[in-house]
C-alpha positions in Angstrom: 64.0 -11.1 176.7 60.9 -10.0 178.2 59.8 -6.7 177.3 57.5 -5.0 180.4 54.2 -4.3 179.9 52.9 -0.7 180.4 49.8 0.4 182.1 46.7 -0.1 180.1 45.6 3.1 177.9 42.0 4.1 178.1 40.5 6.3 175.5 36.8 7.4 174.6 36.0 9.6 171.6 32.8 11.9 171.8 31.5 14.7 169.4 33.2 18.3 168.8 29.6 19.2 169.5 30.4 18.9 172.8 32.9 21.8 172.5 31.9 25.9 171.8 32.9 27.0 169.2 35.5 29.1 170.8 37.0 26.2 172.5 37.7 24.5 168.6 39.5 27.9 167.4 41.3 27.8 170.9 42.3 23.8 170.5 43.4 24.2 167.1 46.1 27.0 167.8 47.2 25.1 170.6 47.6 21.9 168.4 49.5 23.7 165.9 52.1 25.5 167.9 55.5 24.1 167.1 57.6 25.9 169.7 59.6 23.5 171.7 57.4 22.3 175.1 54.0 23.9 173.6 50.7 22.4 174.0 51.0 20.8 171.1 52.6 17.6 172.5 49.4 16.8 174.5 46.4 18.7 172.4 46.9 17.0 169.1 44.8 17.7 166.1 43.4 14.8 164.2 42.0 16.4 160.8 38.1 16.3 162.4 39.3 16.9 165.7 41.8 16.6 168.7 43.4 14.2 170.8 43.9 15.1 174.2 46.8 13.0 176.3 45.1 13.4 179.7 48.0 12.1 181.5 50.6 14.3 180.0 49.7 17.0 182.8 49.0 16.0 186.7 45.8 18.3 186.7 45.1 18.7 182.8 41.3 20.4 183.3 43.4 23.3 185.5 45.8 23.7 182.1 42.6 23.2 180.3 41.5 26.2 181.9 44.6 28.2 182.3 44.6 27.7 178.2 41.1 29.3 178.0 38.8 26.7 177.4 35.2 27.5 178.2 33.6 25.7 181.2 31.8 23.3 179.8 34.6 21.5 177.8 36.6 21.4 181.1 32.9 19.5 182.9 33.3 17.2 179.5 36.3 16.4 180.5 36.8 16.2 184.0 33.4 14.1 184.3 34.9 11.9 181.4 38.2 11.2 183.2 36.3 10.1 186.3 33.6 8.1 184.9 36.0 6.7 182.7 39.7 6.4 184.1 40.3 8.0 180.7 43.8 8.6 179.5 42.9 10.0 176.1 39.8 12.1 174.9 39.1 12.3 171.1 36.8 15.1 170.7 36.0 14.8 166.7 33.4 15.7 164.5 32.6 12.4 163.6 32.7 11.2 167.4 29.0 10.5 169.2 27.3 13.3 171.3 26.7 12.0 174.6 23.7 12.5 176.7 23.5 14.8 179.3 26.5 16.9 178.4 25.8 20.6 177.0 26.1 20.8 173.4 26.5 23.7 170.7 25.5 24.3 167.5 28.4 25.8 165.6 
């Protein structure tokens, strides 16, 4: 039996600095919701962070902003998926700040 191999998964984790303040209140509610089809099936909270399953939306930076998220985490991310190919982004506290992205000291 041959079992099919999926598409390659890229991820890159960077630093909650990265993120306002507002934007970590925001991400944890959505990564706590437990109704059924919330956010929380695609913005997961890691304990010093969140996971975000890019490819769990087609435009995910347009939910990103529907959601509220301030303008610079949506440039984080859209500038990361393109660089990158990325399918996941781990924003965590213990992730590295990356130069030439906006940072906040919160």
């Amino acid at each position: 039996m041959t079992i099919p191999i999926s598409p390659l998964r890229l991820g890159l984790q960077c630093s909650t600095a990265h993120i306002t303040e507002d934007d970590n209140q925001r991400l944890y509610q959505l990564s706590h919701c437990q109704d059924d089809f919330s956010d929380d099936e695609w913005l997961c909270y890691t304990g010093t962070g969140y996971l975000l399953r890019l490819e769990a939306w087609t435009h995910p930076v347009l939910r990103l902003k529907r959601l509220g998220l301030s303008k610079a985490c949506r440039r984080l991310v859209t500038t990361l998926m393109k660089r990158h190919q990325l399918t996941y982004l781990h924003i965590d506290a213990l992730g590295d700040v990356l130069p030439d992205f906006a940072t906040f000291d919160w």
